[in-house]
C-alpha positions as CSV (number, residue, x, y, z in Angstrom):
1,X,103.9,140.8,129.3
2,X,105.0,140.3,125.8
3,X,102.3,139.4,122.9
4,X,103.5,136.6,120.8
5,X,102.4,137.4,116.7
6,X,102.3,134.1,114.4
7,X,102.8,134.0,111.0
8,X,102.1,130.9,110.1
9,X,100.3,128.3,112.4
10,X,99.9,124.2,111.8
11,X,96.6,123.2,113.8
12,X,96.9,118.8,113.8
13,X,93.6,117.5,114.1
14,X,91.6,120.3,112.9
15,X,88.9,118.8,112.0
16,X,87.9,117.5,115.5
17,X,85.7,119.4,118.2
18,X,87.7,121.1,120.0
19,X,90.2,122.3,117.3
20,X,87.7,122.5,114.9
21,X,86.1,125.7,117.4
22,X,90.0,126.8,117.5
23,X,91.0,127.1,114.0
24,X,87.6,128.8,113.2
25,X,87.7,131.6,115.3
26,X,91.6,132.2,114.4
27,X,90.7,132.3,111.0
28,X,88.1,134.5,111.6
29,X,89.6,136.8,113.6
30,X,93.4,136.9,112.3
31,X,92.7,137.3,108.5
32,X,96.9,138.3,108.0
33,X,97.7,134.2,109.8
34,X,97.9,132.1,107.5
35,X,96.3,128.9,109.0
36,X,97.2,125.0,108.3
37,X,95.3,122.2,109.0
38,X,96.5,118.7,109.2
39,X,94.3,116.2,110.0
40,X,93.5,112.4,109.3
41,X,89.9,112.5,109.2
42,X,89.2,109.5,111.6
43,X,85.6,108.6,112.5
44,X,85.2,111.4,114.9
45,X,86.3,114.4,112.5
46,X,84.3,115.8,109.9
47,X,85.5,118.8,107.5
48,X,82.2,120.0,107.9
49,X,82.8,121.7,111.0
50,X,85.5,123.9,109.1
51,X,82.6,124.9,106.7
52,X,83.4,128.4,108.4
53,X,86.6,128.9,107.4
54,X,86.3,126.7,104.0
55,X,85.9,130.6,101.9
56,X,88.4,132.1,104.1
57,X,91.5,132.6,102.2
58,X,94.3,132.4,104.9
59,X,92.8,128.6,105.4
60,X,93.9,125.7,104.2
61,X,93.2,122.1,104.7
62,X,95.5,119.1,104.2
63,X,94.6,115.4,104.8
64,X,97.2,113.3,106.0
65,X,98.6,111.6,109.9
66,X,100.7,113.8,112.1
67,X,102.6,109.6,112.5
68,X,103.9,110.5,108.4
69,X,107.9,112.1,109.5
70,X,108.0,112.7,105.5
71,X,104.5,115.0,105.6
72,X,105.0,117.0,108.8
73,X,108.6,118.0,107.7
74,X,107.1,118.8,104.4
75,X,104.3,120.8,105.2
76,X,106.9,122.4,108.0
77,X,109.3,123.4,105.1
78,X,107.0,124.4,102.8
79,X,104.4,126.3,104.3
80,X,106.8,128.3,106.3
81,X,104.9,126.9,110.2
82,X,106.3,128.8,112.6
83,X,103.7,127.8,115.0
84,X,102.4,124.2,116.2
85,X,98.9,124.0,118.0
86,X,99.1,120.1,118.4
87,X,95.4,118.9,119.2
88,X,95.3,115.3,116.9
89,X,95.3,113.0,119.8
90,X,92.6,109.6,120.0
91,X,90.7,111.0,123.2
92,X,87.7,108.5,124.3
93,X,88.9,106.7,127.5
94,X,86.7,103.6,126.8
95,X,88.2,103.1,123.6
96,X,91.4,103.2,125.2
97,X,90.9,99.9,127.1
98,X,89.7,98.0,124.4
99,X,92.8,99.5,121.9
100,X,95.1,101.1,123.7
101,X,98.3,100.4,121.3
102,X,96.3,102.7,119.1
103,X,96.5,105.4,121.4
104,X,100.3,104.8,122.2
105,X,100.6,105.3,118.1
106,X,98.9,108.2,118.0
107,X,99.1,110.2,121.1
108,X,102.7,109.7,121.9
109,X,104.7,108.6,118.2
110,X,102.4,111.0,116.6
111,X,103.7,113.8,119.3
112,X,107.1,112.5,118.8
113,X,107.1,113.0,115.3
114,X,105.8,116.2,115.1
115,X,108.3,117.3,118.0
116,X,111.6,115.8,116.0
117,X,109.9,117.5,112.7
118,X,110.3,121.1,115.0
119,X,113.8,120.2,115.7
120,X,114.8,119.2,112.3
121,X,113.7,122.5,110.8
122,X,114.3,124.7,113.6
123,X,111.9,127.3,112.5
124,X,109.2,126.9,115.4
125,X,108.8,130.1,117.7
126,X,105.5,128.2,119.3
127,X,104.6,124.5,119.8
128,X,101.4,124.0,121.9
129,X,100.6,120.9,122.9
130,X,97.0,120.5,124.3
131,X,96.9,117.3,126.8
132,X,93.9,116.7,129.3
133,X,93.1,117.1,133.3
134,X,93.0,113.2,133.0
135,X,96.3,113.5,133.5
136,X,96.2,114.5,137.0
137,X,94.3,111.0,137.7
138,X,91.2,111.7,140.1
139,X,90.2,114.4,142.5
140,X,89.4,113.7,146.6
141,X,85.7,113.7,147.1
142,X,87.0,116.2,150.2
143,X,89.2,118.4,147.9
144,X,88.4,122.0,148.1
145,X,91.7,123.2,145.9
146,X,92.2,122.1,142.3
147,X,95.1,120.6,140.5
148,X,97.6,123.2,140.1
149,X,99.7,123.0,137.4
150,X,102.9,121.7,139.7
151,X,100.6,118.9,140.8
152,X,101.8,115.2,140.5
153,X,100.7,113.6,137.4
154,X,98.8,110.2,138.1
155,X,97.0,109.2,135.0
156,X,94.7,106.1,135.8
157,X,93.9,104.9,132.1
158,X,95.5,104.1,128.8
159,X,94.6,107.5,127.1
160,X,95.8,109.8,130.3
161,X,99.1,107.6,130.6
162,X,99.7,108.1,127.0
163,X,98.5,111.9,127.0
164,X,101.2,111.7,130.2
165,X,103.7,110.1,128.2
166,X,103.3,112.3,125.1
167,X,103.8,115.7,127.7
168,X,106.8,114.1,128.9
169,X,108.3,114.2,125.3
170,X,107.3,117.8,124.8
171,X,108.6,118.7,128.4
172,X,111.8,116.9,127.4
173,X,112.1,118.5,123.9
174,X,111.8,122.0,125.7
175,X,114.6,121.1,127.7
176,X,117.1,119.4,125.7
177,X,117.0,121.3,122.6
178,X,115.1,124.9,124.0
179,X,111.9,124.3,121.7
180,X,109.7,127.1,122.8
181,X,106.5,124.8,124.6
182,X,103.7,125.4,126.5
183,X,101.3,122.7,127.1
184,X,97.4,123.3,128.2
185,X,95.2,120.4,130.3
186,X,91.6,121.1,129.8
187,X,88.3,120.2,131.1
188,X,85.9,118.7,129.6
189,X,84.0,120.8,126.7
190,X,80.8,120.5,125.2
191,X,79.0,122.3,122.7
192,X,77.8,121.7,119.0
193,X,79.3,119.6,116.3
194,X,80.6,117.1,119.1
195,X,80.6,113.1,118.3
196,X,77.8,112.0,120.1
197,X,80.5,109.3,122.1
198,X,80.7,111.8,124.8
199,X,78.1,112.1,127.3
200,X,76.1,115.3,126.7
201,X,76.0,114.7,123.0
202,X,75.5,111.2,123.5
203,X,72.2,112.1,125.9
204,X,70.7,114.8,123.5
205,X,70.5,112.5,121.1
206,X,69.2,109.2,122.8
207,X,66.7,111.9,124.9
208,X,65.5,113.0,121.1
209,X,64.8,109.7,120.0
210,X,62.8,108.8,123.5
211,X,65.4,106.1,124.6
212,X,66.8,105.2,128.1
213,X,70.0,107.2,128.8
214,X,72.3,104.6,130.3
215,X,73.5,105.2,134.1
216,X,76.8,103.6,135.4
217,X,76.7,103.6,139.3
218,X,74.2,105.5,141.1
219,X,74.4,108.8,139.2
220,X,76.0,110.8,142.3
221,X,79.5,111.3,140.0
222,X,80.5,114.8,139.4
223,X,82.7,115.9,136.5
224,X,83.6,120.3,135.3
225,X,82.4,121.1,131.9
226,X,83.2,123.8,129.7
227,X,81.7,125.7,126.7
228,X,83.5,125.2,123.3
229,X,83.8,129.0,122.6
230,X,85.2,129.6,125.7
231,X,88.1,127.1,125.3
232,X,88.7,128.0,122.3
233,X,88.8,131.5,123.6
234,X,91.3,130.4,126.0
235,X,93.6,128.9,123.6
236,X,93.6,132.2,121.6
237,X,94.8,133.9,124.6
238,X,97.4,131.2,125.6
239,X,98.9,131.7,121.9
240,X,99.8,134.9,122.4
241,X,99.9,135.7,126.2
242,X,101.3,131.9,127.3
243,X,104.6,131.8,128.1
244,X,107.3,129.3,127.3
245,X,107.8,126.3,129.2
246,X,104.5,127.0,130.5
247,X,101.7,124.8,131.5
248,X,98.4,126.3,131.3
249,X,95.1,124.3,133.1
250,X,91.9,125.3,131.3
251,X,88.8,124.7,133.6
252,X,86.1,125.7,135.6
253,X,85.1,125.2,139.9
254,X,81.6,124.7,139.0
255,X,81.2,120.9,138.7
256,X,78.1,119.5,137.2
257,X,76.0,115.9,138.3
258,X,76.5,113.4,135.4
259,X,74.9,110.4,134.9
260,X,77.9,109.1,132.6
261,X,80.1,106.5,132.3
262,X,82.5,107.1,135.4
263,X,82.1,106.0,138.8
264,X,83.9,108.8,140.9
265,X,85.0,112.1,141.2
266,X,86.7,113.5,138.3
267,X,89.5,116.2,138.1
268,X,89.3,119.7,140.0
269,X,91.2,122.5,138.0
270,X,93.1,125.6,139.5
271,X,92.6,127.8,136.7
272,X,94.2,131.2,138.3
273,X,97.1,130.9,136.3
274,X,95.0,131.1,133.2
275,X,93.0,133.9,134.7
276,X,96.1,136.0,135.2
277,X,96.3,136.0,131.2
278,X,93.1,137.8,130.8
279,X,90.7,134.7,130.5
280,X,87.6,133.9,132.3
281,X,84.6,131.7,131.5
282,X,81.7,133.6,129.8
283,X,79.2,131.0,128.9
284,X,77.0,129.6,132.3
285,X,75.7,126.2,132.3
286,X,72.4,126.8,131.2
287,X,73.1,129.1,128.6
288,X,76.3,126.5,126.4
289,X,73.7,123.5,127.3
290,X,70.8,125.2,125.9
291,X,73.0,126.4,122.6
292,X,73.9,122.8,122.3
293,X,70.7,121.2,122.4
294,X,69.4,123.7,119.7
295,X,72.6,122.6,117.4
296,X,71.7,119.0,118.1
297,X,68.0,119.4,117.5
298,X,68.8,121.7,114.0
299,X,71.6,119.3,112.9
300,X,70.4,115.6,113.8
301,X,72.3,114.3,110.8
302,X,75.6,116.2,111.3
303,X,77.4,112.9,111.6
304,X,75.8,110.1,109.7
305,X,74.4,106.9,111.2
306,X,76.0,107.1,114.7
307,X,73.8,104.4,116.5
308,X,76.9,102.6,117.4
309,X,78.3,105.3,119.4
310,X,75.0,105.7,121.2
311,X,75.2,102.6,122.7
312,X,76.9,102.4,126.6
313,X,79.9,100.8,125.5
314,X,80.4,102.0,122.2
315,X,82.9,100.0,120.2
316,X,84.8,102.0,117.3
317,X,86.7,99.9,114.2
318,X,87.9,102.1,111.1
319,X,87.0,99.7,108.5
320,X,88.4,100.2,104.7
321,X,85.9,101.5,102.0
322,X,84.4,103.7,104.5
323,X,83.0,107.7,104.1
324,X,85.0,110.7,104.0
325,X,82.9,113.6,104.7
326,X,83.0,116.5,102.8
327,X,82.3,120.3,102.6
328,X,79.0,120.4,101.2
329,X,77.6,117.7,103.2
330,X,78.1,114.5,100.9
331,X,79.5,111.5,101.5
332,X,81.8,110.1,99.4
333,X,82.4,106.0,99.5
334,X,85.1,103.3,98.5
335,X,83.3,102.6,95.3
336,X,84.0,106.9,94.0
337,X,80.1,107.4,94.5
338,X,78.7,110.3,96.4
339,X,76.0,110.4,98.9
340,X,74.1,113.2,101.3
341,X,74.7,112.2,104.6
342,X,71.2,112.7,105.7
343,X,70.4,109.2,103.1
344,X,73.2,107.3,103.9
345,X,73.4,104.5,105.8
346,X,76.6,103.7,105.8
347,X,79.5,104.6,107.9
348,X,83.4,104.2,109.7
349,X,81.7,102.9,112.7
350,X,80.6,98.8,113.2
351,X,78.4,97.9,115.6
352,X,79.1,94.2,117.4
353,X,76.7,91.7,116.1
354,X,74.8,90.2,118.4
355,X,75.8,86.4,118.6
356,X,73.6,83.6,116.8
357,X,71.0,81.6,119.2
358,X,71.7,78.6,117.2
359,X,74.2,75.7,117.3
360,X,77.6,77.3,117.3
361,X,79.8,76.7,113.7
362,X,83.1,76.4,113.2
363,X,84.4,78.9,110.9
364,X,86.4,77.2,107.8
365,X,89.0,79.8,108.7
366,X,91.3,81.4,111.2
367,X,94.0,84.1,110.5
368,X,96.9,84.7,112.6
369,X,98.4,88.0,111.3
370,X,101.9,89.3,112.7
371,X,102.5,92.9,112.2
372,X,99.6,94.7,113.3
373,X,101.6,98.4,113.9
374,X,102.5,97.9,110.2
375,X,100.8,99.5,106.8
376,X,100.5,96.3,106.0
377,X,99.7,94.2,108.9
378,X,97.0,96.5,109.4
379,X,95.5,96.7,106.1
380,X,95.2,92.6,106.5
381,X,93.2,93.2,109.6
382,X,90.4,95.7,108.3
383,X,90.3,93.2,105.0
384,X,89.6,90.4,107.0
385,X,86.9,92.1,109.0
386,X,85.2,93.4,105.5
387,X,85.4,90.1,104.3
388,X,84.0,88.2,107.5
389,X,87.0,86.2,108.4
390,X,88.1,85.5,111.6
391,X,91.2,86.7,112.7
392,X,94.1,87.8,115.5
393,X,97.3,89.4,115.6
394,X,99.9,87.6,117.2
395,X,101.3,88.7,120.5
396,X,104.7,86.9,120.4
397,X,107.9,88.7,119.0
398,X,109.4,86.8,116.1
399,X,112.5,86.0,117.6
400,X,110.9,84.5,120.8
401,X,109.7,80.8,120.0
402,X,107.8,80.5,122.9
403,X,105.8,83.4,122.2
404,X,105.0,82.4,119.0
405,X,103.9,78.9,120.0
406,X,101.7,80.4,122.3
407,X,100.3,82.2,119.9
408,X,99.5,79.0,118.0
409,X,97.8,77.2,121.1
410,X,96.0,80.3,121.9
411,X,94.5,82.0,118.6
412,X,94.4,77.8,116.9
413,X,94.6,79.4,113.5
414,X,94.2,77.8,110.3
415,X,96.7,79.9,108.2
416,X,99.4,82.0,108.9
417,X,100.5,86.1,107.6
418,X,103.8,87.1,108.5
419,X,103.9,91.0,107.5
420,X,106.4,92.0,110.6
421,X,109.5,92.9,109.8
422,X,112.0,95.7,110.4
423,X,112.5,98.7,108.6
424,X,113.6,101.5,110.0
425,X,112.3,105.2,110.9
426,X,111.8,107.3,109.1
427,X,113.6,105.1,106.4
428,X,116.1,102.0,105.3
429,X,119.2,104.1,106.4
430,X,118.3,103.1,110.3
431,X,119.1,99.6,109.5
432,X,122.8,100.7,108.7
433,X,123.5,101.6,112.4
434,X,121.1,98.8,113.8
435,X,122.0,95.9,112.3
436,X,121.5,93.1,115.3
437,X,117.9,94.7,115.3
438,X,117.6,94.4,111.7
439,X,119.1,90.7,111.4
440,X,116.6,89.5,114.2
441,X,113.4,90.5,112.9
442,X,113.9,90.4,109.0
443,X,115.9,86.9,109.2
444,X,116.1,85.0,112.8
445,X,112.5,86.3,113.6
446,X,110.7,85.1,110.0
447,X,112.8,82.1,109.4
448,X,111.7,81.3,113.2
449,X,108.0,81.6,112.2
450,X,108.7,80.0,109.2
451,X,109.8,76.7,111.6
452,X,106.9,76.8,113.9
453,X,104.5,76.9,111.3
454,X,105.9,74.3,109.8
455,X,106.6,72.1,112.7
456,X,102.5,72.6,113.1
457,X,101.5,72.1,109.6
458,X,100.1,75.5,109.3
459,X,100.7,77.4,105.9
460,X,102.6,80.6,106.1
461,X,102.5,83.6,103.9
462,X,105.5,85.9,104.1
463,X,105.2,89.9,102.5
464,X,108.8,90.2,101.7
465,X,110.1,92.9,99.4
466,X,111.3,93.4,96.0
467,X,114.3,95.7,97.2
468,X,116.5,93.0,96.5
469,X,117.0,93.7,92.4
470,X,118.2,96.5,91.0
471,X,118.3,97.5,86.9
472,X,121.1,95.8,85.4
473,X,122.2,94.7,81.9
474,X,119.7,91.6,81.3
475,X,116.9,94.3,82.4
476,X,117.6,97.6,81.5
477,X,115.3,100.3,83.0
478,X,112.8,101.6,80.9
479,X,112.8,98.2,79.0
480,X,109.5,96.6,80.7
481,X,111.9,93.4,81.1
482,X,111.5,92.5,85.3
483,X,112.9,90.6,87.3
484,X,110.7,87.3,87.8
485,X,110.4,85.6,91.1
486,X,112.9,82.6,90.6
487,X,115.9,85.2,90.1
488,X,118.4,85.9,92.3
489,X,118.9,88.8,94.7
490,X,121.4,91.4,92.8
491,X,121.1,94.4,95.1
492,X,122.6,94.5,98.5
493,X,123.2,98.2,98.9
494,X,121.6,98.4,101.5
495,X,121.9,96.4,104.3
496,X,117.9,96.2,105.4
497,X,118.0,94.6,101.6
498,X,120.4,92.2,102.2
499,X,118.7,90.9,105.5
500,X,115.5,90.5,103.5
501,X,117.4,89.3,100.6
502,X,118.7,86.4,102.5
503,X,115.8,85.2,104.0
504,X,113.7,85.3,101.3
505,X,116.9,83.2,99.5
506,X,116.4,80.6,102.3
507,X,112.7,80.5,102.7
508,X,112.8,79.6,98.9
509,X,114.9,76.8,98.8
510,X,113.7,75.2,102.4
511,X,111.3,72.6,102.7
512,X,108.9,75.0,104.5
513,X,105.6,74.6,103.4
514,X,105.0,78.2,102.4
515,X,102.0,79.3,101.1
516,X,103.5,82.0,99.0
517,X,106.6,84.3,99.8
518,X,105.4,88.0,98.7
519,X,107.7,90.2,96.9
520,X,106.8,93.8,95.9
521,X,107.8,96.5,93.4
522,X,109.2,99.2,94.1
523,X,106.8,100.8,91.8
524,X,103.3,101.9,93.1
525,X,101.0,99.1,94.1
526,X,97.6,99.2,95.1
527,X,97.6,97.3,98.4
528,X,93.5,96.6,98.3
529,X,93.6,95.2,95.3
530,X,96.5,92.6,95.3
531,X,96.5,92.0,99.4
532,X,92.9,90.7,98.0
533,X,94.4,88.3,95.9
534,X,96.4,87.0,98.9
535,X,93.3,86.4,100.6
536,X,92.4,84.4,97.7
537,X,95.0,82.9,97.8
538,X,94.9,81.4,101.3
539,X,91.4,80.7,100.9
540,X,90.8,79.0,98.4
541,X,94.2,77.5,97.0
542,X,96.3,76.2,100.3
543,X,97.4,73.7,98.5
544,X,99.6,75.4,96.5
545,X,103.0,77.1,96.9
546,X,105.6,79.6,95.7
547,X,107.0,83.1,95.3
548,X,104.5,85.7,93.8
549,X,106.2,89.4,92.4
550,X,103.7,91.6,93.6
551,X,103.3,94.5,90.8
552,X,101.5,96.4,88.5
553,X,100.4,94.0,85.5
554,X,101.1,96.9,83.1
555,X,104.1,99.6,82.8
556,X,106.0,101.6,85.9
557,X,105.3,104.9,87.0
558,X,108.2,107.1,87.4
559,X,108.2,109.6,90.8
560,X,108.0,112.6,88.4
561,X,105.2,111.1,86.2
562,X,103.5,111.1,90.0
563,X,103.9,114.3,91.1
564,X,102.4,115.0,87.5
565,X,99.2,113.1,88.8
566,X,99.0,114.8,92.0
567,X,99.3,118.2,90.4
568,X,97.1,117.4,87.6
569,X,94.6,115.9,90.0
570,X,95.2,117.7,93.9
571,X,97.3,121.0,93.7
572,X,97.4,122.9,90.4
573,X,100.2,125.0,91.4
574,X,102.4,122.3,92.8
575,X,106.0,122.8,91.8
576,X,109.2,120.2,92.6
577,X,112.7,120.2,91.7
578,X,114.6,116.9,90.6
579,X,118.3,115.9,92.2
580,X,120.5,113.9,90.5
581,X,121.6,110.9,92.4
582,X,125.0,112.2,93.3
583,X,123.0,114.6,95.2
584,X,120.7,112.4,96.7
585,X,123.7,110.1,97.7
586,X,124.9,113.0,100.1
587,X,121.9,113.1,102.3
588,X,121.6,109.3,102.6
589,X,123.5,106.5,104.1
590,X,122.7,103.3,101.6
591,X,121.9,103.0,98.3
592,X,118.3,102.1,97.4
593,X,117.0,99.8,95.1
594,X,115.3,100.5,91.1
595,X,113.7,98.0,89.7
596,X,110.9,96.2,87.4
597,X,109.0,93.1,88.4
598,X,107.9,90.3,86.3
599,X,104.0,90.0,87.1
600,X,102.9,87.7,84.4
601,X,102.7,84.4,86.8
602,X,100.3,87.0,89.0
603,X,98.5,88.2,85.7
604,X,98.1,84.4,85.0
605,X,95.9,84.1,88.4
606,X,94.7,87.9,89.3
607,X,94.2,89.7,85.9
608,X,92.0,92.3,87.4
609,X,95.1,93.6,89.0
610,X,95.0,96.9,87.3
611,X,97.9,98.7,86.1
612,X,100.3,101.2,87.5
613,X,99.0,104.5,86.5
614,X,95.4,103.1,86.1
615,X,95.7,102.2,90.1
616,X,97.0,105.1,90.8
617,X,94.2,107.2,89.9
618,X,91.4,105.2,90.7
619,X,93.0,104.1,94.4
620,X,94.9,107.7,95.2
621,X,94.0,110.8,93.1
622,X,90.5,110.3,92.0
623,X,89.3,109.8,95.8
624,X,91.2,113.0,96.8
625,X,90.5,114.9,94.0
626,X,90.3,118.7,95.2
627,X,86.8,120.0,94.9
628,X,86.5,122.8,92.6
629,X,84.3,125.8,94.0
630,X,81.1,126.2,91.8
């Protein structure tokens, strides 16, 4: 059997458990790899569980989502991958029910991403895509063979359908354009630095602070577990022994008793095929439970505040201004300041308030927000929630008016944010061969919002764009003279440009009560800062209305004088090379739009709004500064 030798491996979601265990020991014991590692830092990583590998020097750590085409390609290109160990995935099936479009986002676009990114480039010799057993849907009480690897897939959740549907796209890539694959479907694994939502960190924890561990069902439920060392063991092998087109199950006979959150019989591996590699399982039950309990009982404050995820149904909202944790242990929050982990009593994680005894209260306000899989959209939602206000995202496609007036008879909200809109992946140029699409989101869908909230005397606030200008004569790049927002649309290179410019053309001269119609720069802007002023806006002047240029109050920042910031204030030795704009014309389809925005009516009514450059360093490059080694 031929041995496989990487060069240079990309590990997504690295700083999680199980990859975390991964990337460690292949740092450890393949000094001559160089070893990448993506990863988002969601609520259940922590870069402290690479504080292994943080001296090595074939390690390297980048923060950023596998759902970014731009980043993957880039760190693809530029670090030379020729291997993908794809482990990012949202993994805790309760969460799933309660969010499961998150999981679609990240388990199967992320996948896809990363899988278009290897076919673009066509410099992968490896991608290995870990999925679950939860795929294989639940074994027979009476079954005395495990799930082979043939065995039908029957996923009985939101996270195994999407873990399903995310090896469909990898069996498919394989297939249709020979990328070499092998997938893996695990166990379940326990061991230390594990977020205590899972069960045996979950009862180590609640058994060391003397409280109830919670029991769903009568406890008779029976589920495999396996060591961390000895999956991550087992992924070492399957990097160099696997074989393409493979699929490898990782597991154990020996099923343990739970007392956990499932009700039946869980999944029953066939692990020959692994065993044929070379692998078998090392660590007994007693021994991995009795390492893990000493882990949890030396490190009680590994992960913060985490009475949340102790409870039996744990609920888990990312909220803005929350913690990153870092290398040595602090904590470092929204407002720049750092903190040890052990004092802090903050964190990513919100607990549900219980609800007030007394008489229920209307609250003055009620969002309906439309573009929840947006930057945008989202950003609205986790502002709301910091700021207490009550809110949904609408259902209803914008082009469908009975969805939308449902929407309005079911949420009854008081005001109205339209941030859906279409436009295009991975950019604009999509728009140019999908132009129905693009017309009946960006104008037929908003203009049909626009109507229903009108014909309910709701208030509307539309985030449209400020890719409608472009430099010209009467403001001359470089001159600080923008465009202001009762000029007219000069830039239709593009055609996702003209759809917006149009609508915004139309919203502007109806008789729609519009709270404001949003334009932004296409300079820098920091989205906290002024989507807080549209907050304010809606709160506490609804009376008003118009068209607000949404941009720095002070100067433009050029791309080069960025990529000065991020070298001055990330990556020392970051180089780039400029393209003229012949060049750049020969690997796009439309022109895009340059421009300067007036901001003085927003400067009038926000002057805290900081400026470009200013933003930009407080909002991007100070919070990511790169840590220099003492």
């Amino acid at each position: 059997m031929a041995t496989y030798t990487p060069k240079n491996i990309l590990i997504t979601g690295a700083a999680g458990f199980i990859a975390s265990h991964v990337a460690n020991r292949l740092i450890r014991n393949y000094p001559e790899y160089k070893i990448v590692v993506l990863d988002k830092l969601d609520y259940c990583s922590n870069l402290k569980n690479l504080i292994p590998s943080r001296s090595s020097p074939n390690f390297k750590f980048v923060k950023g989502d596998i759902g970014s085409a731009d980043l993957v390609n880039f760190l693809l290109i530029t670090e030379s991958i020729d291997t993908i160990m794809h482990f990012a995935a949202q993994t805790h099936v309760d969460n799933s029910f309660g969010n499961s479009f998150e999981f679609t986002k990240n388990n199967i676009y992320g996948t896809h991403v990363l899988l278009e990114a290897c076919k673009v480039t066509g410099q992968i010799r490896r991608f290995i895509h870990v999925s679950t057993d939860e795929v294989y849907g639940e074994t027979d009480e009476d079954a005395v063979v495990g799930n082979h690897e043939a065995s039908q897939l029957l996923p009985t959740n939101p996270y195994s359908a999407t873990k399903a549907g995310a090896e469909m796209l990898v069996m498919a890539y394989g297939r249709s354009y020979g990328l070499p694959v092998i997938t893996t479907r695990g166990n379940n694994v326990y061991g230390p630095n594990q977020f205590p939502e899972k069960l045996i960190p979950k009862f180590i924890l609640l058994a060391m602070q003397g409280k109830p561990l919670p029991i769903h069902g009568d406890g008779s439920n029976v589920r495999s577990y396996l060591y961390c060392e000895d999956v991550a063991e087992a992924f070492e092998l399957i990097l160099h022994r696997g074989e393409v087109g493979h699929v490898y199950n990782i597991g154990t006979k020996k099923e343990r008793r739970r007392t956990g959150h499932l009700m039946t019989r869980g999944t029953f591996l066939d692990d020959e095929k692994l065993k044929n590699l070379g692998w078998s399982e090392r660590t007994t039950w007693n021994e991995g439970l009795k390492k893990t309990m000493e882990w949890y009982i030396n490190n009680p404050d590994w992960w913060g505040d985490v009475s949340g995820a102790l409870l039996p149904h744990p609920r888990m909202l990312m909220m803005p201004g929350g913690i990153e944790r870092h290398f040595d242990g602090t904590e470092k929050c929204s407002d720049g300041s750092s903190k040890f982990s052990s004092a802090s009593n903050q964190t990513k994680m919100v607990v549900p308030v219980s609800k007030s005894t007394g008489s229920p209260r209307k609250p003055p306000f009620k969002f309906l927000i439309y573009g929840r899989t947006g930057w945008i959209g989202g950003l609205l939602g986790k502002l709301c929630e910091k700021q207490g206000i009550p809110y949904e995202y609408g259902r209803g496609r914008l082009e469908d008016r009975s969805q939308l007036l449902a929407d309005i008879q079911n949420v009854k909200p008081t005001h109205v944010f339209n941030a859906a809109g279409v436009t295009g992946r991975p950019n604009v140029d999509w728009c140019e061969t999908h132009k129905t699409e693009t017309i009946r989101t960006n104008v037929a869908g908003t203009l049909n919002l626009a109507d229903v909230c009108r014909e309910h005397g709701l208030l509307m606030m539309n985030f449209a764009t400020g890719c409608i200008f472009e430099y010209d004569a009467a403001h001359p790049e470089g001159s600080g003279i923008g465009y202001k927002e009762e000029d007219k649309p000069n830039f239709t290179g593009s055609f996702y440009s003209k759809t917006k410019a149009m609508t915004s053309a139309i919203l502007a001269t109806s008789l729609l009560k519009l709270a404001a119609i949003i334009k932004w720069s296409t300079f820098q802007t920091a989205l906290p800062s002024w989507m807080s002023f549209c907050l304010f806006r809606l709160r506490w002047q609804s009376g008003t209305s118009g068209a607000y240029g949404i941009s720095q109050t002070r100067g433009v920042a050029s791309h080069n004088e960025i990529l000065e910031m991020y070298k001055e204030y990330i990556d020392p030795g970051f180089k780039w090379v400029n393209f003229t704009l012949e060049e750049q014309a020969k690997v796009i389809v439309a022109p895009r739009s340059n421009n300067e925005m007036d901001a003085s009516k927003l400067k009038k009514e926000f002057p805290e709004l900081l400026a470009i450059k200013e933003s930009l360093i407080k909002y991007v490059f100070e919070p990511n500064k790169k840590k220099v080694a003492e």
